[in-house]
C-alpha positions as CSV (number, residue, x, y, z in Angstrom):
1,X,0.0,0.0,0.0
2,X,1.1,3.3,-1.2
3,X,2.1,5.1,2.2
4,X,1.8,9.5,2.5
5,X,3.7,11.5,5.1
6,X,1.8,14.4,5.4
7,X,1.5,17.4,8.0
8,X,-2.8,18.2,8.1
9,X,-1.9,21.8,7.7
10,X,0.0,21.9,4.8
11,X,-1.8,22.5,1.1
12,X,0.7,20.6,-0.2
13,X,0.0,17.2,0.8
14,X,-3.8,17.7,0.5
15,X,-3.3,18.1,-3.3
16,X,-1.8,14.6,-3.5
17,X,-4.6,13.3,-0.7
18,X,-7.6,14.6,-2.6
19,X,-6.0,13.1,-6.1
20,X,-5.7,9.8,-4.1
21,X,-9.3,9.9,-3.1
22,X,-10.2,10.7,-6.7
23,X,-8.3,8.0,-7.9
24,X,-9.9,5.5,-5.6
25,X,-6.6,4.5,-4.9
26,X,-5.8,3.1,-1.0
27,X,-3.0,4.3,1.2
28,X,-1.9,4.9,4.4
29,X,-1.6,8.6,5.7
30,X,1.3,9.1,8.1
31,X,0.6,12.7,10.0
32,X,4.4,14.3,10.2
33,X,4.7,17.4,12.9
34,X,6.6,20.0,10.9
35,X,6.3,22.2,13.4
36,X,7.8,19.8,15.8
37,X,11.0,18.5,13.9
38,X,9.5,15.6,12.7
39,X,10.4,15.9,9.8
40,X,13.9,16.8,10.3
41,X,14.7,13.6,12.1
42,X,17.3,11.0,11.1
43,X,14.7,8.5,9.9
44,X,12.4,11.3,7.8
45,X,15.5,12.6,6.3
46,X,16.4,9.0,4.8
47,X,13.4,9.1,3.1
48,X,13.6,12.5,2.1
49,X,16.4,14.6,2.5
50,X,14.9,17.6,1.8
51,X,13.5,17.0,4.8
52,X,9.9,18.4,3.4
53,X,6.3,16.7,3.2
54,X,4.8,15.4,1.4
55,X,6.8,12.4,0.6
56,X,5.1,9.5,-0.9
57,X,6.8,6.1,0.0
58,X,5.6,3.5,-2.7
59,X,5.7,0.2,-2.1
60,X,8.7,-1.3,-3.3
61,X,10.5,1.8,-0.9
62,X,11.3,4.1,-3.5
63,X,10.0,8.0,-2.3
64,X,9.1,10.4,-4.2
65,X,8.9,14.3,-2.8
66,X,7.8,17.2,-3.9
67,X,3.5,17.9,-4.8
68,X,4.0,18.6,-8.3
69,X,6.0,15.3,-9.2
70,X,4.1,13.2,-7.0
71,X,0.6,14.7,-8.9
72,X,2.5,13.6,-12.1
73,X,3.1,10.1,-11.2
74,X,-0.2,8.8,-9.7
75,X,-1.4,11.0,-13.0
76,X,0.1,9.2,-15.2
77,X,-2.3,6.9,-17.3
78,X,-5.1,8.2,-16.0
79,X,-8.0,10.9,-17.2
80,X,-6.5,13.3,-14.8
81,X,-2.9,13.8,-17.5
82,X,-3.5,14.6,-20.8
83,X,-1.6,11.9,-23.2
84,X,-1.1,14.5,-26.2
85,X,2.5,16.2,-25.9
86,X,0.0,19.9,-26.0
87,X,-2.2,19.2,-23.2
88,X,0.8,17.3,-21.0
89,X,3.0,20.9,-21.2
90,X,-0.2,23.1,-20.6
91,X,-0.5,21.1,-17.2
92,X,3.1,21.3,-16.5
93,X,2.8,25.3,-17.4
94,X,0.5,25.7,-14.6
95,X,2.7,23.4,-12.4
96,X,5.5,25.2,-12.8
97,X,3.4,28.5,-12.3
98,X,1.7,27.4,-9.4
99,X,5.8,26.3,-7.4
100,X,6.9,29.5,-8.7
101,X,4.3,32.3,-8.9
102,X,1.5,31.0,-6.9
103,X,2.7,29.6,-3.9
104,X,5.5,31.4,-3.3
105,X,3.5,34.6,-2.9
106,X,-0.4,32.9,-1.8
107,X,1.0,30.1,0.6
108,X,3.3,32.4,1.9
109,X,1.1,35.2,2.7
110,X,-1.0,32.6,4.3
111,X,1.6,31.3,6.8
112,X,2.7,34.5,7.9
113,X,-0.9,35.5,9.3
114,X,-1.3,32.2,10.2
115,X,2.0,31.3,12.0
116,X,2.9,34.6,13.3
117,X,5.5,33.2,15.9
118,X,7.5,31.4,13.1
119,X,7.3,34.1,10.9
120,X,9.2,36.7,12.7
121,X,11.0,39.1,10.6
122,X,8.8,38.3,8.0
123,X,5.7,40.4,8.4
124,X,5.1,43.9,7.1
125,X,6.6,44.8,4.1
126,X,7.5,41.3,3.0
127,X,3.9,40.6,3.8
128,X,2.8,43.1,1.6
129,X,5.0,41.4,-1.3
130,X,3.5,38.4,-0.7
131,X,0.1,40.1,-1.1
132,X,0.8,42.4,-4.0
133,X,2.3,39.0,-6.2
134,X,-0.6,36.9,-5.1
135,X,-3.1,39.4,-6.2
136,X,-1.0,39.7,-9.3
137,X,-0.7,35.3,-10.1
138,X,-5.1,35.2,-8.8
139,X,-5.4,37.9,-11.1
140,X,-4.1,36.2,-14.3
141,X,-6.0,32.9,-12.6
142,X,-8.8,34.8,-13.0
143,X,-8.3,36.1,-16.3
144,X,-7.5,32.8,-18.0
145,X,-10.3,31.1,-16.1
146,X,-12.6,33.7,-17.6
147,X,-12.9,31.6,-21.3
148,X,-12.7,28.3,-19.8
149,X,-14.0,25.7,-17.0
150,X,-10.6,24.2,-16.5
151,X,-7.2,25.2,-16.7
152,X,-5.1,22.6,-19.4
153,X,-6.8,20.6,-21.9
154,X,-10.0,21.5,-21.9
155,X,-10.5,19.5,-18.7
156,X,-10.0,18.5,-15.1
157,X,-6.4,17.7,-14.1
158,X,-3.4,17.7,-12.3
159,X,-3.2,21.4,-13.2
160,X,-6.3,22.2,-11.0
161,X,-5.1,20.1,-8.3
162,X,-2.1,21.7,-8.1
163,X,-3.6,25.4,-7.8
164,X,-6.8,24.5,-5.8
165,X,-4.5,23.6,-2.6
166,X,-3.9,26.7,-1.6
167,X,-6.0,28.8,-3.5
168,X,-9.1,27.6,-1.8
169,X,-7.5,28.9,1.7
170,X,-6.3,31.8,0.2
171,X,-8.6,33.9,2.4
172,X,-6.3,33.2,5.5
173,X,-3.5,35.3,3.3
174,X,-5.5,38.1,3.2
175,X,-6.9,37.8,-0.1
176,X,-10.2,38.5,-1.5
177,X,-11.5,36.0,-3.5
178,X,-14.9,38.0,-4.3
179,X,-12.3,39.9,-6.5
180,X,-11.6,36.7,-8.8
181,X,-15.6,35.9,-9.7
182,X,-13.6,33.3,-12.4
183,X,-11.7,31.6,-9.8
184,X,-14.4,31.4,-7.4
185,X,-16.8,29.8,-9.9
186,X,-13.7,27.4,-10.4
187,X,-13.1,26.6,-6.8
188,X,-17.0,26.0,-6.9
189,X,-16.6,23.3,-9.9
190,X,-13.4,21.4,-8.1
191,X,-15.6,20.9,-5.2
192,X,-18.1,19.4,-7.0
193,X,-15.6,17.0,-8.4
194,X,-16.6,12.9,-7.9
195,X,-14.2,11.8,-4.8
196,X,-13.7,15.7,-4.0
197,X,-12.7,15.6,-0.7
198,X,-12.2,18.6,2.1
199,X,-8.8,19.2,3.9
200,X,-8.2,18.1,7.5
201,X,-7.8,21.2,9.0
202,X,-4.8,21.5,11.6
């Protein structure tokens, strides 16, 4: 059985949790307190070095880290990754654009407010960053989402997943949603998803 470390708080992991449950595929959830060490222990970091969840232990042993590339690999084969070489990069466009645009300002926003005591130095003007280049990344979200139900190949996948983790929480940044009428009729449609289901909260 496929086996998930996983800290309920983080977005990250829920991506790969709710793709599991959509898969209909078992597995084991192991809850890892990042906010404890756990996963900066001798026996987390021999399974990931990075020492970062998720981290999805398959089972011959072999784990793979990092939400994006574990999304691709339960993906793969299934209705949830395009086969065509088009519809495969516009997934891994909004991948890459949800690691590097989206989260980076959205998530981080997001921990700030909601982790003030481990965010120390980190609140005011960096804060406002965070904000300003959320807006900005929900913004063109929005915009793209205006012409279309979905955001790659003209269907639900991997691309959604990947932006609906923090995105649906994004509120706790200090974002307005009611701004981004496209995205919200989005977040609306992923909920309403067969297998859709909602995030342990921490």
């Amino acid at each position: 059985m496929l086996r998930l470390y996983d800290n309920k708080e983080s977005r990250n992991g829920y991506k790969v949790v709710l793709l599991l449950n959509q898969l209909g595929t078992e597995f084991e959830r192991v809850e890892v307190d990042i906010f404890k060490g756990e996963s900066r222990t001798p026996e987390f970091l021999a399974k990931n070095p990075a020492g970062k969840i998720p981290a999805l232990e398959l089972e011959d042993g072999t784990v793979l880290a990092e939400s994006g590339a574990i999304l691709w690999y339960l993906a793969e084969g299934t209705a949830f990754l395009p086969g065509d070489p088009v519809g495969r990069a516009e997934v891994m466009r909004w991948i890459c654009f949800e690691q590097n645009a989206h989260e980076t300002s959205v998530a981080e926003a997001r921990f700030i407010l909601c982790h003030p005591e481990l965010a120390q130095g980190r609140d005011g003007a960096i804060l406002a960053e965070k904000q300003t280049r959320g807006n900005a990344a929900l913004a063109l979200m929005d915009q793209h989402l205006g012409t279309r139900d979905f955001f790659a190949a003209g269907r639900y996948t991997i691309a959604d997943l990947a932006l609906y983790g923090y995105t649906h929480v994004a509120a706790d940044g200090g974002f307005d949603l009611s701004q981004y009428p496209a995205v919200g009729a989005w977040l609306d449609r992923v909920a309403a998803q067969p297998g859709y289901v909602p995030a342990l909260e921490g």
